[in-house]
Structure formats: structure tokens, C-alpha cells
N, CA, C and O atoms as a Tripos MOL2 file, in Angstrom:
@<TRIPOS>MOLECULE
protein
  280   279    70     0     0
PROTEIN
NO_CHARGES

@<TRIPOS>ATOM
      1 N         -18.7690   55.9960   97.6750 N.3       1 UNK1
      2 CA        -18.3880   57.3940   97.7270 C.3       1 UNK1
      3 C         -19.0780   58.1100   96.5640 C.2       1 UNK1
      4 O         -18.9480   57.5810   95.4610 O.2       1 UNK1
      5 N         -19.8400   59.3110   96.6560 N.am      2 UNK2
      6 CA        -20.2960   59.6580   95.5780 C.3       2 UNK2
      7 C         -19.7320   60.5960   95.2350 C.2       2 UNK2
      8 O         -18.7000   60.7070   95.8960 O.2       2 UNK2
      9 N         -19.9230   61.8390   94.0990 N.am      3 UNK3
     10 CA        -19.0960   61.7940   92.7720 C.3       3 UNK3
     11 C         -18.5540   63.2200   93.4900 C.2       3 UNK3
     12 O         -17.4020   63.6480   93.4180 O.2       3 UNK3
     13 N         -20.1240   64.0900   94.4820 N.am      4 UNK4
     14 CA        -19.2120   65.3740   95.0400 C.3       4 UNK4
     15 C         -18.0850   65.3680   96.1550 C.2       4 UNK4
     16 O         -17.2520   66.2410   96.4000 O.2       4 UNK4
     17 N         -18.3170   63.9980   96.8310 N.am      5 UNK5
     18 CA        -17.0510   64.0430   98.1640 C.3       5 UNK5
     19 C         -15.9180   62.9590   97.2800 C.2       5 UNK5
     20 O         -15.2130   62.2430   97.9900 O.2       5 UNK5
     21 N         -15.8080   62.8850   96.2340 N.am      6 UNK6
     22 CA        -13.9960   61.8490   95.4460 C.3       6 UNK6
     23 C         -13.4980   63.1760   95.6560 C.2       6 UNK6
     24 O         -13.9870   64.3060   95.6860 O.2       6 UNK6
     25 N         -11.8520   62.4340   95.8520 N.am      7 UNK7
     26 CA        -11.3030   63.3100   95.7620 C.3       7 UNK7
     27 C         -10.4960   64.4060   94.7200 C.2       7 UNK7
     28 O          -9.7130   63.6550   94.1390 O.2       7 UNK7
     29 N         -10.3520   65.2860   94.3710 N.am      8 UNK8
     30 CA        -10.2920   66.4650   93.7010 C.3       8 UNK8
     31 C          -8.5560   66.8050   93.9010 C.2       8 UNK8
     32 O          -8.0950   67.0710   95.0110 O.2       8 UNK8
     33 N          -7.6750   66.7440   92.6050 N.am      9 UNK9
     34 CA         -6.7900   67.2670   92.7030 C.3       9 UNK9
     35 C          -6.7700   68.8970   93.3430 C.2       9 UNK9
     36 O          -7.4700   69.8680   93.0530 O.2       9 UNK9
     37 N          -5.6540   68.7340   94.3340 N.am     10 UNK10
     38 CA         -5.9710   70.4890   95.0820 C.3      10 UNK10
     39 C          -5.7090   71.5430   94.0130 C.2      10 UNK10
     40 O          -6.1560   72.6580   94.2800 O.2      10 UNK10
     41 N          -4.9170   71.3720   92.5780 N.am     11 UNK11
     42 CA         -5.0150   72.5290   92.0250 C.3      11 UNK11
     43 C          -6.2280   72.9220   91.1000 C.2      11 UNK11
     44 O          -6.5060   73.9710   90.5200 O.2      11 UNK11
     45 N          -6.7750   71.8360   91.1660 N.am     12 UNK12
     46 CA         -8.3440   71.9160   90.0260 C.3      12 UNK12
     47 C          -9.6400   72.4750   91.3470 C.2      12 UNK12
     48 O         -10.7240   72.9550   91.0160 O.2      12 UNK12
     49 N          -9.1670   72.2510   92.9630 N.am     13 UNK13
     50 CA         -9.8510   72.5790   93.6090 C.3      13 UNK13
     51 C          -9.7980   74.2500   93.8830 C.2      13 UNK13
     52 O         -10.5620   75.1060   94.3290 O.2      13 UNK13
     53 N          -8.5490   74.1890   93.3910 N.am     14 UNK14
     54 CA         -7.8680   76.0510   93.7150 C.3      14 UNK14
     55 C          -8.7270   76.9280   92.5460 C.2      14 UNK14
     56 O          -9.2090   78.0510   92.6910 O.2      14 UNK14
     57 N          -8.7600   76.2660   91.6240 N.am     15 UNK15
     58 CA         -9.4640   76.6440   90.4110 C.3      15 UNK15
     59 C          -8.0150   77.0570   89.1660 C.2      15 UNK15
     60 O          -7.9460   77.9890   88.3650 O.2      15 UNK15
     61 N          -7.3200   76.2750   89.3650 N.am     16 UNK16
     62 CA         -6.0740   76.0370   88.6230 C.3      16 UNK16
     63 C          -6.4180   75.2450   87.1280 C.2      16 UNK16
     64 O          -7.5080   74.7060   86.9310 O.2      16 UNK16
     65 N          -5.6690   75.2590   86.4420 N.am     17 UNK17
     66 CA         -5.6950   73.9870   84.8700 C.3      17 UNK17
     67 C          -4.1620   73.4990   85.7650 C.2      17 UNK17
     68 O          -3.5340   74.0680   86.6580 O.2      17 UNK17
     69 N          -3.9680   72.3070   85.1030 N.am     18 UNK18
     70 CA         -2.7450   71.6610   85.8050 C.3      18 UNK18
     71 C          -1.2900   72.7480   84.9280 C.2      18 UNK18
     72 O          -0.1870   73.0840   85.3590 O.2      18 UNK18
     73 N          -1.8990   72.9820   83.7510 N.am     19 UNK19
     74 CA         -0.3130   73.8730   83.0690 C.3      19 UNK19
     75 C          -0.4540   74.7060   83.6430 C.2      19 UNK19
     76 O           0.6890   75.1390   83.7890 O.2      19 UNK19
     77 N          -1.3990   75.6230   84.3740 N.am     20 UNK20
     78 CA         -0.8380   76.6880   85.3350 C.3      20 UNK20
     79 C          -0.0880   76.3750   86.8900 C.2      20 UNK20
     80 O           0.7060   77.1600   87.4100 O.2      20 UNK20
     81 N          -0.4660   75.2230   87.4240 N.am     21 UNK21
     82 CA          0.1110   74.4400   88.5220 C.3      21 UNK21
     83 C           1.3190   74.2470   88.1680 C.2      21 UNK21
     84 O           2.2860   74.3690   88.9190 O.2      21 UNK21
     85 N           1.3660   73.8540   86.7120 N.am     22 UNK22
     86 CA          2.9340   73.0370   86.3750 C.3      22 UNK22
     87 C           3.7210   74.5080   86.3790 C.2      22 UNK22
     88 O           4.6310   74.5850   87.2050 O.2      22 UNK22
     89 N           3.5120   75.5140   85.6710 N.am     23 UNK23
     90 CA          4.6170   76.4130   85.2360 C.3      23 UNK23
     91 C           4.4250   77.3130   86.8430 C.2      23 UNK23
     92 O           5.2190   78.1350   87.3010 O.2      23 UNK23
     93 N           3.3760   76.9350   87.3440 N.am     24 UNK24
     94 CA          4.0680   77.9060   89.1690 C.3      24 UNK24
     95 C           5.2380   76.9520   89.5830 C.2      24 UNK24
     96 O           6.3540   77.3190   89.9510 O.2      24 UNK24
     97 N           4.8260   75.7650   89.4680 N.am     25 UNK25
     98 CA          5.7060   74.7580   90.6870 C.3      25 UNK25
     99 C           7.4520   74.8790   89.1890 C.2      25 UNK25
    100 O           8.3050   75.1230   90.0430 O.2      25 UNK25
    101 N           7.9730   74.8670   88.3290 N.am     26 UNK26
    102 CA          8.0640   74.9090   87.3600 C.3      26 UNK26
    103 C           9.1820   76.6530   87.6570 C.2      26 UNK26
    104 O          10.3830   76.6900   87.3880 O.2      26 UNK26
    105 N           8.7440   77.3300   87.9760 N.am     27 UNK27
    106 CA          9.3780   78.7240   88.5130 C.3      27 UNK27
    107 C           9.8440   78.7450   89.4310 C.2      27 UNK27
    108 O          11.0120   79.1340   89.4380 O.2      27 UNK27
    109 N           9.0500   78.2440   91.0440 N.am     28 UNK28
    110 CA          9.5540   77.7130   91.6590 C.3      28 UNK28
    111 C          10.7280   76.7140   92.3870 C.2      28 UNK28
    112 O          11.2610   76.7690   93.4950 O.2      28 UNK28
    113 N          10.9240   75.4950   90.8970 N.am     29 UNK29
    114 CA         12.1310   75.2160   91.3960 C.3      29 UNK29
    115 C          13.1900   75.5900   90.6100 C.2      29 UNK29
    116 O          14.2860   75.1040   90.8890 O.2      29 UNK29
    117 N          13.0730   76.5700   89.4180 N.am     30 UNK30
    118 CA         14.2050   77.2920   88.7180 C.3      30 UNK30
    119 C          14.8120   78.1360   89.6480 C.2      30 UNK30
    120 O          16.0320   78.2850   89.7140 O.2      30 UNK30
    121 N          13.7160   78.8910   90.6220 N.am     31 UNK31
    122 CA         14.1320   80.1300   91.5580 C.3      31 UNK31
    123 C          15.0420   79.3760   92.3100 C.2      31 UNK31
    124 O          16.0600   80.0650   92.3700 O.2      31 UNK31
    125 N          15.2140   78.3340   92.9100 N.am     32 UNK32
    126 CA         15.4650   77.4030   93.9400 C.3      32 UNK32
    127 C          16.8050   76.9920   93.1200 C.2      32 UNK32
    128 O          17.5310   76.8180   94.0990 O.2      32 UNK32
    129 N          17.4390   76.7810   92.2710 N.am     33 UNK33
    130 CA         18.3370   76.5630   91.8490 C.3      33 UNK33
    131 C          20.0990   77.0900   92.0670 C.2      33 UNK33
    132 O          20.0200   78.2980   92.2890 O.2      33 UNK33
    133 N          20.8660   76.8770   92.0790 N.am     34 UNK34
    134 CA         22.2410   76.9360   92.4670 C.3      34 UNK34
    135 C          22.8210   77.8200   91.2840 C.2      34 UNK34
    136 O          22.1450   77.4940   90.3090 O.2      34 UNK34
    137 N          23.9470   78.9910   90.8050 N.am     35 UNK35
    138 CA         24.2970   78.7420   89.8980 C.3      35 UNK35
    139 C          25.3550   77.7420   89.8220 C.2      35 UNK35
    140 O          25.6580   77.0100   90.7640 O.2      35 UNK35
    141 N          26.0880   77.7270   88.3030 N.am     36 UNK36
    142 CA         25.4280   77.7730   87.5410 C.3      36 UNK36
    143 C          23.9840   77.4010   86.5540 C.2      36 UNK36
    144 O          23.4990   77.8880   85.5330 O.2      36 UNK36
    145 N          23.6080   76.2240   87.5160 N.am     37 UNK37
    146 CA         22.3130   75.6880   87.0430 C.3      37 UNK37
    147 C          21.2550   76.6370   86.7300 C.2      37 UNK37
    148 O          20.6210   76.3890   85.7040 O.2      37 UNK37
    149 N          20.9440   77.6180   87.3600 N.am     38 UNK38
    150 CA         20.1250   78.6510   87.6380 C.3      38 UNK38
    151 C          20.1790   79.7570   86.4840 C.2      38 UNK38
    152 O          19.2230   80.5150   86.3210 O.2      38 UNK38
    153 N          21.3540   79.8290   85.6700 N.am     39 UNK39
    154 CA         21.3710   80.9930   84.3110 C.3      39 UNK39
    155 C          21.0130   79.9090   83.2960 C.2      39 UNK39
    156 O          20.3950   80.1950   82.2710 O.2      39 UNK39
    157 N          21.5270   78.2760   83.6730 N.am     40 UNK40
    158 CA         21.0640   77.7230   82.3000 C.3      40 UNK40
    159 C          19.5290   77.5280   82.0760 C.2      40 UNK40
    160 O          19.0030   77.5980   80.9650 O.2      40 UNK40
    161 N          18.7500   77.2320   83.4490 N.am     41 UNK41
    162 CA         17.3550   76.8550   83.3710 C.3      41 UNK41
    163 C          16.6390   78.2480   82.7940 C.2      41 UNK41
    164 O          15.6030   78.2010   82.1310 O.2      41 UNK41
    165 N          17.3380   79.5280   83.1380 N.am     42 UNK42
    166 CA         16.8120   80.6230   82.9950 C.3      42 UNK42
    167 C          16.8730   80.5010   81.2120 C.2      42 UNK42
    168 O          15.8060   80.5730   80.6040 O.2      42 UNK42
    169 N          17.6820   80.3850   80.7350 N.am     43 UNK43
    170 CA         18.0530   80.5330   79.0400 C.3      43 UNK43
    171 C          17.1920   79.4340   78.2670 C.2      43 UNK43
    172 O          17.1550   79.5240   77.0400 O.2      43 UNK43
    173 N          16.3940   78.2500   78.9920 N.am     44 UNK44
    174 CA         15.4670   77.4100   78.4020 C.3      44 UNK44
    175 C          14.5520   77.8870   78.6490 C.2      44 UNK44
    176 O          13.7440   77.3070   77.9240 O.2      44 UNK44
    177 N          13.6990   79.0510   79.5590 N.am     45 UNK45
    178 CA         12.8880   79.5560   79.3740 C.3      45 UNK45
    179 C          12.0870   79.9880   78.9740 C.2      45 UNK45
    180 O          10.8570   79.9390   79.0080 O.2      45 UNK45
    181 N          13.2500   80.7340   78.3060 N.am     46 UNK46
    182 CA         12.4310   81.7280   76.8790 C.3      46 UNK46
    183 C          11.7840   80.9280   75.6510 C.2      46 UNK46
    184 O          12.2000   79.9280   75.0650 O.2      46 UNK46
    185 N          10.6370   81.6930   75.4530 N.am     47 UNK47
    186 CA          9.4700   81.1740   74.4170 C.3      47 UNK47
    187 C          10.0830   81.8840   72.8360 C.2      47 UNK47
    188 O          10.3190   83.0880   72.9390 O.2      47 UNK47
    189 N          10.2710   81.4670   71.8660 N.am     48 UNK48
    190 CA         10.5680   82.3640   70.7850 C.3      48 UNK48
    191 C           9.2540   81.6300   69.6910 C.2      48 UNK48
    192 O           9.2680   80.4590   69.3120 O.2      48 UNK48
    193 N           8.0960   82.7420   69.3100 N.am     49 UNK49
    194 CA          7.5340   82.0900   67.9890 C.3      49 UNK49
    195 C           8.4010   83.0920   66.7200 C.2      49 UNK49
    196 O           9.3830   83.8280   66.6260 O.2      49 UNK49
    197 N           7.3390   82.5630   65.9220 N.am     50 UNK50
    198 CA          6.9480   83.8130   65.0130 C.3      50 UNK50
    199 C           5.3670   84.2220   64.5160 C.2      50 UNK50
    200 O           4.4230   83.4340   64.5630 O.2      50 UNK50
    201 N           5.3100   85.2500   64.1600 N.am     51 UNK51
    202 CA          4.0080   85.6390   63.8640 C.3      51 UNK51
    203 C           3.9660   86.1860   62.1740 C.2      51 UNK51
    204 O           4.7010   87.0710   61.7370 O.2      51 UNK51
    205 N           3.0300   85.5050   61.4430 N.am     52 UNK52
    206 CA          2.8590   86.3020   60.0080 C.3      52 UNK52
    207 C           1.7030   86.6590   59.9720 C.2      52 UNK52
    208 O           0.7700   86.2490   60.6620 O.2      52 UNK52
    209 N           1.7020   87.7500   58.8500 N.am     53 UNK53
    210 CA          0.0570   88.4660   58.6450 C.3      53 UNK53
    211 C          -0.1470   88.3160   57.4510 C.2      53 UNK53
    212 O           0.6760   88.4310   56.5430 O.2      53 UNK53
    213 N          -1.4660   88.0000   57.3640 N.am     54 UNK54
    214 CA         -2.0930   87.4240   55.6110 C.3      54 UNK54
    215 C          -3.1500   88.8680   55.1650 C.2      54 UNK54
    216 O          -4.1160   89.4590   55.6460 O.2      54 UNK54
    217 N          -2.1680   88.9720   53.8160 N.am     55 UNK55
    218 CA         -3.0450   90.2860   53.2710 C.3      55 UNK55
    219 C          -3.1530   89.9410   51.4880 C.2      55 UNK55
    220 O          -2.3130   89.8240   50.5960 O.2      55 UNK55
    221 N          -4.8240   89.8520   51.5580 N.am     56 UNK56
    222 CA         -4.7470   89.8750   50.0280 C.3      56 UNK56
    223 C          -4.8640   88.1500   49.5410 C.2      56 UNK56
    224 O          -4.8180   87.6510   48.4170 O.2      56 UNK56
    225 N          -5.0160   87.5690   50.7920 N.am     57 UNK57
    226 CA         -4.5950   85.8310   50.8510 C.3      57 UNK57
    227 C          -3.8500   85.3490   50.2400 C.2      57 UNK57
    228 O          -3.9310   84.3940   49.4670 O.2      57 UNK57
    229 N          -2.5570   86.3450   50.7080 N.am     58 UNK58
    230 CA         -0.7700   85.5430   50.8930 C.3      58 UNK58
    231 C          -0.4730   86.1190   51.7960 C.2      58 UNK58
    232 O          -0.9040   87.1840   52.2400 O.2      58 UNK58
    233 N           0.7750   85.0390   52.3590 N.am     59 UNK59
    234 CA          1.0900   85.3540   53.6630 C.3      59 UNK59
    235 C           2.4980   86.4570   53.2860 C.2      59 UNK59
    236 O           3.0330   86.5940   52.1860 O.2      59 UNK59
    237 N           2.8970   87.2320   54.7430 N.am     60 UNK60
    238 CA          3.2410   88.2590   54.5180 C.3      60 UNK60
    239 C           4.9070   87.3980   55.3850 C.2      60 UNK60
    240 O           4.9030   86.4030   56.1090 O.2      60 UNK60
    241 N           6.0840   88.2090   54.9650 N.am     61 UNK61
    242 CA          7.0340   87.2460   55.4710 C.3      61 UNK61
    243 C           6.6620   87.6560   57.1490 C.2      61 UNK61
    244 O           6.0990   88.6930   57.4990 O.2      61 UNK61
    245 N           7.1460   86.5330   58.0690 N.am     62 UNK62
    246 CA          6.9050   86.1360   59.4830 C.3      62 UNK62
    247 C           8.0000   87.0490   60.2500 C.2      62 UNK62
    248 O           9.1130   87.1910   59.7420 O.2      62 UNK62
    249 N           7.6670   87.6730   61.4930 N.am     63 UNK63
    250 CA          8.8900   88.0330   62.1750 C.3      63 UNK63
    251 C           8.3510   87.0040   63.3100 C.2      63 UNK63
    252 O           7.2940   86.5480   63.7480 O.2      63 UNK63
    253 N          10.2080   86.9070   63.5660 N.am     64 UNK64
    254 CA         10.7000   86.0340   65.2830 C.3      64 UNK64
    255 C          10.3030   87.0110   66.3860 C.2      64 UNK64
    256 O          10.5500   88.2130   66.4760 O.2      64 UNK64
    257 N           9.7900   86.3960   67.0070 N.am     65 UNK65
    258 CA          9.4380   86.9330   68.5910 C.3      65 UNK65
    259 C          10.1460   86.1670   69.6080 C.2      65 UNK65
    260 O          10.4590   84.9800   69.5160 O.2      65 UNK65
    261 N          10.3650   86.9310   70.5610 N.am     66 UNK66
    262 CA         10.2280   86.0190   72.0770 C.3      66 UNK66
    263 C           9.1080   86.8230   72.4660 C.2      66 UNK66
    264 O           8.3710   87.6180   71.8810 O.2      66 UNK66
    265 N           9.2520   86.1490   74.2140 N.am     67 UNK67
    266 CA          8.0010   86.3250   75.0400 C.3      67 UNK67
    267 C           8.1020   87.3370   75.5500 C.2      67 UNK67
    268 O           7.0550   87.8300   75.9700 O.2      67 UNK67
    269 N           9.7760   88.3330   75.8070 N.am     68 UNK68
    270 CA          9.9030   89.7640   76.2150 C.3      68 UNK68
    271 C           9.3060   90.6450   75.4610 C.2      68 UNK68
    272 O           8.7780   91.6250   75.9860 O.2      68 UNK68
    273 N           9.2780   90.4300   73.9390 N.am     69 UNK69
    274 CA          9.2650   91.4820   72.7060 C.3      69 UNK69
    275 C           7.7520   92.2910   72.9230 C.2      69 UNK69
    276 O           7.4530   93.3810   72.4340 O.2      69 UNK69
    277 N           6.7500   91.2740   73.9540 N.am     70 UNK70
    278 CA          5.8830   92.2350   73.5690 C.3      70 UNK70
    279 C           5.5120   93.2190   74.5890 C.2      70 UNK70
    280 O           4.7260   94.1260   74.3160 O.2      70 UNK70
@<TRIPOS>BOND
     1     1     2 1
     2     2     3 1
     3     3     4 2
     4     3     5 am
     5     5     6 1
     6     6     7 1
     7     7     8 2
     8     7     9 am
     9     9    10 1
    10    10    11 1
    11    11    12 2
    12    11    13 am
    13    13    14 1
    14    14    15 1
    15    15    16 2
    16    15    17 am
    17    17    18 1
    18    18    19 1
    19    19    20 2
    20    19    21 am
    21    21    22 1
    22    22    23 1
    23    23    24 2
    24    23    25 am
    25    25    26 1
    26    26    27 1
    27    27    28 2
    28    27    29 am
    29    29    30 1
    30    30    31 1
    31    31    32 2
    32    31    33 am
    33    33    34 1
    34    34    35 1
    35    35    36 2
    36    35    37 am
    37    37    38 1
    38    38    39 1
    39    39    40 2
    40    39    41 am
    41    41    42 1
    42    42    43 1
    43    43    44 2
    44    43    45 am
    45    45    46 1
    46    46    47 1
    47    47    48 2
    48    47    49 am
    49    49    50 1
    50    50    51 1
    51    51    52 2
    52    51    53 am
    53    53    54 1
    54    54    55 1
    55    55    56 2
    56    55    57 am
    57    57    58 1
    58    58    59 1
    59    59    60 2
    60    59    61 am
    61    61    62 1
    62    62    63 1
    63    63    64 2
    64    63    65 am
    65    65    66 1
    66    66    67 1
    67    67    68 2
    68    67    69 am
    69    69    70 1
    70    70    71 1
    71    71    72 2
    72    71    73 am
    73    73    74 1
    74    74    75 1
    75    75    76 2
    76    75    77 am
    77    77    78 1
    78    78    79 1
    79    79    80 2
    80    79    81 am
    81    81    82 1
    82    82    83 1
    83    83    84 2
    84    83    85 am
    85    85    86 1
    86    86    87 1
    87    87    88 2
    88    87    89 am
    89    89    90 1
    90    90    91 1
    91    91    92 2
    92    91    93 am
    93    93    94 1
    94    94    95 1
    95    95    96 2
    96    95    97 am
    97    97    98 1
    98    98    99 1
    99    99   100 2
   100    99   101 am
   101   101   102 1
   102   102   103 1
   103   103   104 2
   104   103   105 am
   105   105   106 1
   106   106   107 1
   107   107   108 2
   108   107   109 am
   109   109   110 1
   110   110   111 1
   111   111   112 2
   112   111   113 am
   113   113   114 1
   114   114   115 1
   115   115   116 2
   116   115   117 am
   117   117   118 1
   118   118   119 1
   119   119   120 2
   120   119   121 am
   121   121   122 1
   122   122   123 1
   123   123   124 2
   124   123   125 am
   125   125   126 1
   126   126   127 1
   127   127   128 2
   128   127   129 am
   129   129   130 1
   130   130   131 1
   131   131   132 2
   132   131   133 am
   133   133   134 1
   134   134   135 1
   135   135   136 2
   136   135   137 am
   137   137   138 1
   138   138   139 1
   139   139   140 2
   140   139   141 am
   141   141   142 1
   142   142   143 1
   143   143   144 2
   144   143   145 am
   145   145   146 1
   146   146   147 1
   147   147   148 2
   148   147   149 am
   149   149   150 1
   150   150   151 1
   151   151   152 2
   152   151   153 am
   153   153   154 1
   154   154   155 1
   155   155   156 2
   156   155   157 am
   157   157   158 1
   158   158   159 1
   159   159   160 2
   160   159   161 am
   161   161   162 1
   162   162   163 1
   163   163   164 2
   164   163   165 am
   165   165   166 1
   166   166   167 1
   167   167   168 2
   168   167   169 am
   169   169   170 1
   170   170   171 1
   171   171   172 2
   172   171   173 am
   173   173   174 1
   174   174   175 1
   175   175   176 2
   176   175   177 am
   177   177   178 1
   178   178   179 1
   179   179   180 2
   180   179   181 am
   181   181   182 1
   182   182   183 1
   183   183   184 2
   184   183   185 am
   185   185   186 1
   186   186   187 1
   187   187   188 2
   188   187   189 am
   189   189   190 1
   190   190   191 1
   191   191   192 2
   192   191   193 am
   193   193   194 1
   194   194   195 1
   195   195   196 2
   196   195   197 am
   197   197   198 1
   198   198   199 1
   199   199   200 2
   200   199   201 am
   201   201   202 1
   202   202   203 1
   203   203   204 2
   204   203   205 am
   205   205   206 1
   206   206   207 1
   207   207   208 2
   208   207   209 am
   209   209   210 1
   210   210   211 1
   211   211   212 2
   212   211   213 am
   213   213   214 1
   214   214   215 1
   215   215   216 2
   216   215   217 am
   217   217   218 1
   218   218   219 1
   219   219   220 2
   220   219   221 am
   221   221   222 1
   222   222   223 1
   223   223   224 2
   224   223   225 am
   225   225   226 1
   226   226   227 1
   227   227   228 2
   228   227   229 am
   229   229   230 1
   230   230   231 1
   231   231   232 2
   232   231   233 am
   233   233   234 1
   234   234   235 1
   235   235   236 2
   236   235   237 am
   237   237   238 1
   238   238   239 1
   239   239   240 2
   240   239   241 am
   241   241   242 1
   242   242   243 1
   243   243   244 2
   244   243   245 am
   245   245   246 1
   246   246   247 1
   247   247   248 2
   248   247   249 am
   249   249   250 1
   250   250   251 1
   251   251   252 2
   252   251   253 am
   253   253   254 1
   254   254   255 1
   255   255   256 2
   256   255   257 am
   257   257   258 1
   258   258   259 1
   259   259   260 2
   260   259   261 am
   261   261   262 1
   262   262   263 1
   263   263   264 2
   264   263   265 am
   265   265   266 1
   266   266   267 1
   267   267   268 2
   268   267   269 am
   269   269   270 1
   270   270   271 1
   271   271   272 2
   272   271   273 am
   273   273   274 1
   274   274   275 1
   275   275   276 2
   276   275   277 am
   277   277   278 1
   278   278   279 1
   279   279   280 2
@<TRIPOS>SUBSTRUCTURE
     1 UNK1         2 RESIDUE 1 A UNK
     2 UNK2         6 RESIDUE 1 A UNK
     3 UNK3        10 RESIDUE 1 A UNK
     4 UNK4        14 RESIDUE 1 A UNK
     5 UNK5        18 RESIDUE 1 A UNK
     6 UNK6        22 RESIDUE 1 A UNK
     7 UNK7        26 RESIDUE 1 A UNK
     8 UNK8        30 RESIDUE 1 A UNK
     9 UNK9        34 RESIDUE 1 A UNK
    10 UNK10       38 RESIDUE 1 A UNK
    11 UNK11       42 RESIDUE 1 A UNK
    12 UNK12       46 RESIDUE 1 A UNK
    13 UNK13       50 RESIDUE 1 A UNK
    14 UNK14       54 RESIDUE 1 A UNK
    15 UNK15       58 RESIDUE 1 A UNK
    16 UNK16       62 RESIDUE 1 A UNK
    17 UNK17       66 RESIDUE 1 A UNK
    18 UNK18       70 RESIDUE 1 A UNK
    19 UNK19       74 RESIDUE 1 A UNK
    20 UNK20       78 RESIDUE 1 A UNK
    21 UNK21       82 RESIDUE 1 A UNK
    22 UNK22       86 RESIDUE 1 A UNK
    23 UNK23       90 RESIDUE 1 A UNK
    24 UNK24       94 RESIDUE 1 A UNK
    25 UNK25       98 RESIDUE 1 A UNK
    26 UNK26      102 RESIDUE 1 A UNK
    27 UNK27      106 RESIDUE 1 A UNK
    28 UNK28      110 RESIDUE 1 A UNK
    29 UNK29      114 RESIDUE 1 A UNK
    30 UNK30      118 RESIDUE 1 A UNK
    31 UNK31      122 RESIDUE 1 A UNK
    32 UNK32      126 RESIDUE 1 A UNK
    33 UNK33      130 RESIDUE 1 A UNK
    34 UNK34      134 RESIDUE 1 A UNK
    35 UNK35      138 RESIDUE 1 A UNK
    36 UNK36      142 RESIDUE 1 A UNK
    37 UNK37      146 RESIDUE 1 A UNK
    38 UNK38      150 RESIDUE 1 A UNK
    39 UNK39      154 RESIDUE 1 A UNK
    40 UNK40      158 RESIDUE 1 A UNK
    41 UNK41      162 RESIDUE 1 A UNK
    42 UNK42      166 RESIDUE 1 A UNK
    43 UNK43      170 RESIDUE 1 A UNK
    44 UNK44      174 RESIDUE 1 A UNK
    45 UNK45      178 RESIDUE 1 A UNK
    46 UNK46      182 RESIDUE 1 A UNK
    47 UNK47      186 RESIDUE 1 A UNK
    48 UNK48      190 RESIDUE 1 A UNK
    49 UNK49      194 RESIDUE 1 A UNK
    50 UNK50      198 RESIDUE 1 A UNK
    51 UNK51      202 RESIDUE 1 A UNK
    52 UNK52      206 RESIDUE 1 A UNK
    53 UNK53      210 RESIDUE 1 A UNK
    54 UNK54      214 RESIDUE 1 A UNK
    55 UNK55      218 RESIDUE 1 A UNK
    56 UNK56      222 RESIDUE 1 A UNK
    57 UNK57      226 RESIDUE 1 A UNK
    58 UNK58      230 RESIDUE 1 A UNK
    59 UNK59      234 RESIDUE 1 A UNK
    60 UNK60      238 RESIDUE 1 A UNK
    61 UNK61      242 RESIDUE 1 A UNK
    62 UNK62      246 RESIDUE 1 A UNK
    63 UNK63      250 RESIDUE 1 A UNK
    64 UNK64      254 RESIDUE 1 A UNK
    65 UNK65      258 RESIDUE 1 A UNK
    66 UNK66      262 RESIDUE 1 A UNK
    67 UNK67      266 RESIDUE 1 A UNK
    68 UNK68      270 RESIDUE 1 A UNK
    69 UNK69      274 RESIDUE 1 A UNK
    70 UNK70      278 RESIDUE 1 A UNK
């Protein structure tokens, strides 16, 4: 078998990375969920960093984010 007919995961064929495959399929079965299961999967969701800014080369204190804030 040569190297253009092996076979090809279908989401790398879609033109996907697999972490975008994972977090569709990933939404998908949160949506699919019962409550209460369905408010808790929702509340692990959320992404929280923080972000600092360097002025003067020191860092400046950091604020908390989530993924709504911006």
C-alpha cells in the first residue's frame, strides 16, 4: 500500500488537528447530557487564566480571566 492511499484519520482528512475534533465531539456530548449532569459539565468548562504585562522589565501584578471576559 503506498503512502497516498494508507489510511487517513477522517478528521486530519476534514482538515481538522485532533484538539479541534476532540472539543467538537467534547460539546457534543455535554449538549447530550441529562440534568443535573449537564450544569455540572457546563461549570468544568470554563477556561480561567491570568494575564500580566511587563513594563520597564518587571512584571506588572496579573489579572484573572475567564474565556467570557473577553
Amino acid at each position: 500500500m503506498s503512502a497516498t492511499t494508507a489510511a487517513v484519520p477522517f478528521w486530519r482528512a476534514a482538515g481538522m488537528t485532533y484538539i479541534g475534533y476532540s472539543n467538537i465531539c467534547a460539546a457534543l456530548v455535554r449538549n447530550c447530557l441529562k440534568e443535573p449532569f449537564k450544569s455540572e459539565a457546563a461549570s468544568r468548562e470554563k477556561v480561567h487564566f491570568s494575564i500580566a504585562k511587563w513594563a520597564d522589565g518587571k512584571q506588572e501584578k496579573p489579572t484573572v480571566r475567564t474565556e467570557s471576559d473577553e
